[in-house]
C-alpha positions as CSV (number, residue, x, y, z in Angstrom):
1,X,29.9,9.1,-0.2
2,X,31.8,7.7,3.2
3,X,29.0,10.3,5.2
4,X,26.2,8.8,3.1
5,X,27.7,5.3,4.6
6,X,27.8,5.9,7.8
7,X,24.1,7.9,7.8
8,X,22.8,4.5,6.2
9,X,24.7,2.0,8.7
10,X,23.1,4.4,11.6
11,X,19.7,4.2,10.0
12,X,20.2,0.4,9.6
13,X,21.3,-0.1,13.7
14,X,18.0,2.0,14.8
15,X,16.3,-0.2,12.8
16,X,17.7,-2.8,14.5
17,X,17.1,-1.6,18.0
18,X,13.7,-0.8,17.4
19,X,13.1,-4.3,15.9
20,X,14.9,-5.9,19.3
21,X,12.3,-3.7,21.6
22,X,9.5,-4.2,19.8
23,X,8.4,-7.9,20.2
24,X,5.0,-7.9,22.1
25,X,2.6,-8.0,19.2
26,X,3.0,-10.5,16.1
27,X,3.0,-9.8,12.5
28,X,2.4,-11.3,9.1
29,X,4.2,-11.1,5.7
30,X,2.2,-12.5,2.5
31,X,4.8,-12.9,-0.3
32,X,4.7,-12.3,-3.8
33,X,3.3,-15.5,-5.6
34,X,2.1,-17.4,-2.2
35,X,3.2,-18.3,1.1
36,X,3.0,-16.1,4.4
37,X,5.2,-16.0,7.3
38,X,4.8,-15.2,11.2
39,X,7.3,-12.7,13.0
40,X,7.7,-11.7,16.3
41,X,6.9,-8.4,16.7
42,X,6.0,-5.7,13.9
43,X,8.3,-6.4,10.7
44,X,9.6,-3.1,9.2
45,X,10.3,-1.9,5.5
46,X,13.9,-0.6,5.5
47,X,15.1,1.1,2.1
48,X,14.6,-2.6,-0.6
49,X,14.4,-5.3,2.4
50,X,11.6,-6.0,4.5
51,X,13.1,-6.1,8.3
52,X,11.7,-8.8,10.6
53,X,12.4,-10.9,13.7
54,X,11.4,-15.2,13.4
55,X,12.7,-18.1,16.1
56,X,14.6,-14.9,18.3
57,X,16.7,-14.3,14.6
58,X,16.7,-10.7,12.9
59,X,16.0,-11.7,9.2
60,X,15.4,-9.8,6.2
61,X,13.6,-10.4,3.2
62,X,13.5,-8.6,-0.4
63,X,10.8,-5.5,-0.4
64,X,9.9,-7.0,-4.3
65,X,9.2,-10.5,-2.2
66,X,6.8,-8.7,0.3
67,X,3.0,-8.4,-0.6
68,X,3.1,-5.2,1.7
69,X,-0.7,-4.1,1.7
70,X,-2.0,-7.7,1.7
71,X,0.7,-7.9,4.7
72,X,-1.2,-5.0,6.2
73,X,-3.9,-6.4,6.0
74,X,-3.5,-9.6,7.4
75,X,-1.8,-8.4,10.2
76,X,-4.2,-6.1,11.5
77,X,-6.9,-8.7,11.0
78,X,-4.5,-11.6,13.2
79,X,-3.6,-9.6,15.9
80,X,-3.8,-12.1,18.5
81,X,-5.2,-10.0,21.2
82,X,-8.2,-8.8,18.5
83,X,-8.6,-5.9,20.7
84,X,-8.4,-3.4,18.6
85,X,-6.6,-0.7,20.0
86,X,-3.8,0.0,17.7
87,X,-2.9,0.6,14.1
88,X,-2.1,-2.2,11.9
89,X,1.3,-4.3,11.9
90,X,3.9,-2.5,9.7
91,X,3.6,0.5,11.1
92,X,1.0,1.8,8.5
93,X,-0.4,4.3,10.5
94,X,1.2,4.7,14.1
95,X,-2.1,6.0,15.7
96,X,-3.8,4.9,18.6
97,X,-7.3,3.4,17.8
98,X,-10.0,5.8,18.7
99,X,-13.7,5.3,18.9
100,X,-15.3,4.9,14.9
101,X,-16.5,8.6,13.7
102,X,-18.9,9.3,11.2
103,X,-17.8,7.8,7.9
104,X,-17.1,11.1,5.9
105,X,-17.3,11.9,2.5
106,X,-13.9,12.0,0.3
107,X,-14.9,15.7,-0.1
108,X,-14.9,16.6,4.2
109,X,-11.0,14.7,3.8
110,X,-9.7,16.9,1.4
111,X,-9.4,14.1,-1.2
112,X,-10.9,16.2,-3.6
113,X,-8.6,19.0,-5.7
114,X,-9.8,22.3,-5.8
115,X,-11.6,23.2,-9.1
116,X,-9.0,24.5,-11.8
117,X,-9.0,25.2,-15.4
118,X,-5.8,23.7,-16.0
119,X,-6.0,20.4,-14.1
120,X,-3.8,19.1,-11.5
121,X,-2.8,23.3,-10.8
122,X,-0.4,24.3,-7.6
123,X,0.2,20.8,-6.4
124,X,3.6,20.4,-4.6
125,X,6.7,18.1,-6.7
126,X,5.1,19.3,-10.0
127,X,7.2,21.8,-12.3
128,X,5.6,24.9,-13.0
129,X,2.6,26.7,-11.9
130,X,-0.1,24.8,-13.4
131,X,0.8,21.4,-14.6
132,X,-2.5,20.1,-17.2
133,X,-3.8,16.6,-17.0
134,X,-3.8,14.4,-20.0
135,X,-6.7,12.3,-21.2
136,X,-6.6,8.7,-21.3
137,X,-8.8,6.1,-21.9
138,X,-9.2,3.1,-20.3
139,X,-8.6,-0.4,-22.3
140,X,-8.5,-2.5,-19.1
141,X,-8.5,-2.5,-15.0
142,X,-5.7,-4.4,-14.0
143,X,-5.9,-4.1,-11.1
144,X,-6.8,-2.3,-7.3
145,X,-4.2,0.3,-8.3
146,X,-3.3,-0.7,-12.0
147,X,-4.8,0.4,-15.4
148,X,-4.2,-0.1,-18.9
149,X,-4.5,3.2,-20.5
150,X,-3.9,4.6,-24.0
151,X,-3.4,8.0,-24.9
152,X,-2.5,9.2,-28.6
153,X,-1.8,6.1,-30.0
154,X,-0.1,4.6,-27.2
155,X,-1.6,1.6,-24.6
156,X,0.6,1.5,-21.7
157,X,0.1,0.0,-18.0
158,X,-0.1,2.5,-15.3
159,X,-0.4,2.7,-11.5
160,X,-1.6,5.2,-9.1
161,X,0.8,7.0,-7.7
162,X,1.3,6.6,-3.9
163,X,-1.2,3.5,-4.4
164,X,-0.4,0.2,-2.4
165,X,-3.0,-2.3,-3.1
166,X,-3.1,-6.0,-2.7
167,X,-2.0,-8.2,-5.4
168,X,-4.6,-10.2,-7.4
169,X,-1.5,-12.4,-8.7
170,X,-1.2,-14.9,-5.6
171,X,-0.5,-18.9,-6.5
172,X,-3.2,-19.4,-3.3
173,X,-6.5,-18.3,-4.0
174,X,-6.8,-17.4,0.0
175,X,-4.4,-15.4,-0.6
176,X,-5.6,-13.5,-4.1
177,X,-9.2,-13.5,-2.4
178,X,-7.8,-9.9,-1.3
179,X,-6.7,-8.4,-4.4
180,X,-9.8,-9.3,-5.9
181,X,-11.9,-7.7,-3.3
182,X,-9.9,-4.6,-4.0
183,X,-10.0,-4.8,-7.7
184,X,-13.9,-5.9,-7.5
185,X,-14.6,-2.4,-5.5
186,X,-12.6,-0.5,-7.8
187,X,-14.5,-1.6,-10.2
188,X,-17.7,0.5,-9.4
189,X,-14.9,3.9,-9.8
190,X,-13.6,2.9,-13.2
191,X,-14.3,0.9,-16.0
192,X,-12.7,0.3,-19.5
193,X,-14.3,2.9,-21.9
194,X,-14.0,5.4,-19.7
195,X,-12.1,8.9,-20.4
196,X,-9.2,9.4,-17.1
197,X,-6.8,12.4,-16.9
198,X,-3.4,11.5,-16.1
199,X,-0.7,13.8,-14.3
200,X,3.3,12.8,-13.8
201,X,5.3,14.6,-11.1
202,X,8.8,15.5,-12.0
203,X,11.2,13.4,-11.9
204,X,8.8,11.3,-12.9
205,X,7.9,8.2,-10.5
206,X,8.1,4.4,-12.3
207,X,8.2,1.2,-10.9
208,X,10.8,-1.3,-10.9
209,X,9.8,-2.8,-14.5
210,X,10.1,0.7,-16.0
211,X,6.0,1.4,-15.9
212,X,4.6,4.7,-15.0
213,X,3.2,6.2,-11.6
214,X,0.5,8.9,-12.1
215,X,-2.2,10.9,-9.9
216,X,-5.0,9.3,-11.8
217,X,-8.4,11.8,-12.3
218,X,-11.4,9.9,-12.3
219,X,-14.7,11.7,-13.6
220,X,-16.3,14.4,-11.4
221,X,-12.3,15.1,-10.3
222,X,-12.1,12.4,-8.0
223,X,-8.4,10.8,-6.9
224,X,-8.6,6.9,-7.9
225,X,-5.6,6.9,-5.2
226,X,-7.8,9.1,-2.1
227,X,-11.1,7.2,-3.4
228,X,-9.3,3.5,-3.2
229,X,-7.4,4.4,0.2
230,X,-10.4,5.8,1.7
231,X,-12.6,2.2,0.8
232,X,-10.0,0.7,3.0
233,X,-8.9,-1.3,-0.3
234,X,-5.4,0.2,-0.6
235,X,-2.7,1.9,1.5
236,X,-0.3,4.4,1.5
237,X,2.4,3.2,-0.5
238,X,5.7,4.1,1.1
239,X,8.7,6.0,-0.5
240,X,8.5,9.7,-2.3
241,X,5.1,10.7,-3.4
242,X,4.4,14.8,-2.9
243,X,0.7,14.1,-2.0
244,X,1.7,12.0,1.0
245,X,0.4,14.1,3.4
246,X,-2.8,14.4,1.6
247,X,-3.4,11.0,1.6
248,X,-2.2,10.3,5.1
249,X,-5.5,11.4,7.0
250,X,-7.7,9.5,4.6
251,X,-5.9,6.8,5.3
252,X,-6.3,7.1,9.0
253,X,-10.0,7.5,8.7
254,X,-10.4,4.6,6.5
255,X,-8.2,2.5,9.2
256,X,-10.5,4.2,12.5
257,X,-13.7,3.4,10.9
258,X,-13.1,-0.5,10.1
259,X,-13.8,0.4,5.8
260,X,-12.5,-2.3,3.7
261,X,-9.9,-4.7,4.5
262,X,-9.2,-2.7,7.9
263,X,-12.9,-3.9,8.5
264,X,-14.6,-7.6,10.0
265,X,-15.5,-8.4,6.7
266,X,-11.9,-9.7,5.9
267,X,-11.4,-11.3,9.2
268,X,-13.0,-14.5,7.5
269,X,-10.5,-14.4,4.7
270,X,-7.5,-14.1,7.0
271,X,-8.9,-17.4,8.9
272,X,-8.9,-19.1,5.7
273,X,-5.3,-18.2,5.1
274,X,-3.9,-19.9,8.5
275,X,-6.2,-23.4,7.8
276,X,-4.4,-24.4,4.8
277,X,-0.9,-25.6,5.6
278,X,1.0,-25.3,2.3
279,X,0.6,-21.8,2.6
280,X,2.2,-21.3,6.0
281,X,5.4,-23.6,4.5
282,X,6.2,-21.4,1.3
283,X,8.0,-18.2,0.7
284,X,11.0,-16.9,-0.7
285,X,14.2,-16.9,0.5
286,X,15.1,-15.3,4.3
287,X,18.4,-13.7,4.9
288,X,19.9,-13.1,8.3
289,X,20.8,-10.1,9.1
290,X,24.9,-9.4,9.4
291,X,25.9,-9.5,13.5
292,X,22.0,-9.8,14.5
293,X,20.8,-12.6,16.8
């Protein structure tokens, strides 16, 4: 226990440092239920706090506060050098901007799953062999990377697992204009009616209110998760998901060709954020961060 201490109190101080270095380029945090807030520098997501540096002070947030995709977003759509010649704020995806390629299909990405009998077969985290999808159909989208499903009786809400999507649930509608983009495009991959298969890694993966986080098969085998990243509506949600490194290159390409929100279409929306005031003067409430200044 004392080495797991002093393992987190070293990952905490690198944090730290790279925070101090890294000040050139600004960032944006959109909180959950309204409000935004400028940092110097790239804010970072450190274990449940989101890591950031305001008025030359190291501060810190809760991660459940943080609108982390819509943050994304906004970010990469406010640099203030609108260059573009490096990955978003938030370290999303850490590559260097290269020249737009060819907007690929899902299937030249690898989104889709090879063919098998038995569903969601030889994926890594999953006990056993071949691990069989269950059907599930869909009562409602909730959501960019939400559905309400029910399966043998049962109606339960369910996200996609490794999913980050902006949240539709904002107290400013400039705010909620990009959840509803994302949940609007999502709607042309899945509507209520329609038959999904569901898969659960083991242990399974939940979210903080206790609900589900399953690889979601959409008709014709596609990944709701690879099909919503690679629109540029989502993002790679961090923390433990074994098709991580799956998802990672779509991601990139959805980033290096400008789909979605990583796209000029947004840039409007992020405009309309900064010209109304209350929305710069709300959020929830900063912490500073113990011996930082």
């Amino acid at each position: 226990m004392e080495g797991m201490l002093r393992l987190r109190r070293c990952l905490l101080g690198l944090v730290i440092l790279f925070c101090s270095v890294r000040t050139a380029r600004a960032g944006w945090l959109v909180y959950v239920g309204g409000g935004v807030q400028k940092t110097q520098g790239e804010w970072q997501v450190h274990d449940s706090q989101v890591v950031f540096h305001a008025n030359g002070t190291l501060l810190s947030v809760r991660l459940e506060d943080v609108d982390v995709p819509a943050s994304q977003f906004l970010s990469w759509q406010l640099l203030e050098d609108r260059r573009r010649t490096q990955a978003p704020a938030g370290g999303a995806m850490g590559a260097v901007r290269q020249p737009a390629p060819k907007e690929p299909t899902l299937r030249e990405t690898g989104a889709r799953r090879p063919a098998a009998k038995s569903g969601w077969a030889g994926l890594p985290g999953f006990v056993g062999k071949d691990v069989a999808c269950v059907s599930a159909r869909v009562e409602r989208v909730v959501s960019a990377e939400t559905l309400e499903v029910s399966a043998g009786g049962k109606t339960e809400t369910v996200h996609a697992a490794c999913l980050g999507a902006p949240q539709v649930q904002q107290r400013y509608p400039e705010l909620a204009w990009f959840g509803r983009a994302s949940t609007t495009g999502v709607a042309s991959l899945v509507r209520a009616g329609q038959t999904v298969c569901l898969a659960e890694e083991q242990p399974p993966l939940r979210d903080p209110l206790g609900h589900r986080r399953l690889y979601i098969e959409l008709a014709g085998g596609r990944d709701l998760t690879a099909e919503v990243i690679g629109r540029g509506l989502g993002v790679l949600r961090s923390g433990v998901c074994s098709r991580a490194e799956r998802y990672r290159p779509i991601a990139k390409e959805a980033f290096l060709a400008e789909r979605g929100h990583w796209g000029p279409t947004s840039f409007d929306a992020a405009l309309a954020v900064l010209s109304n005031g209350p929305i710069l003067a709300a959020g929830p409430p900063i912490a500073s961060m113990p011996g930082a200044g």
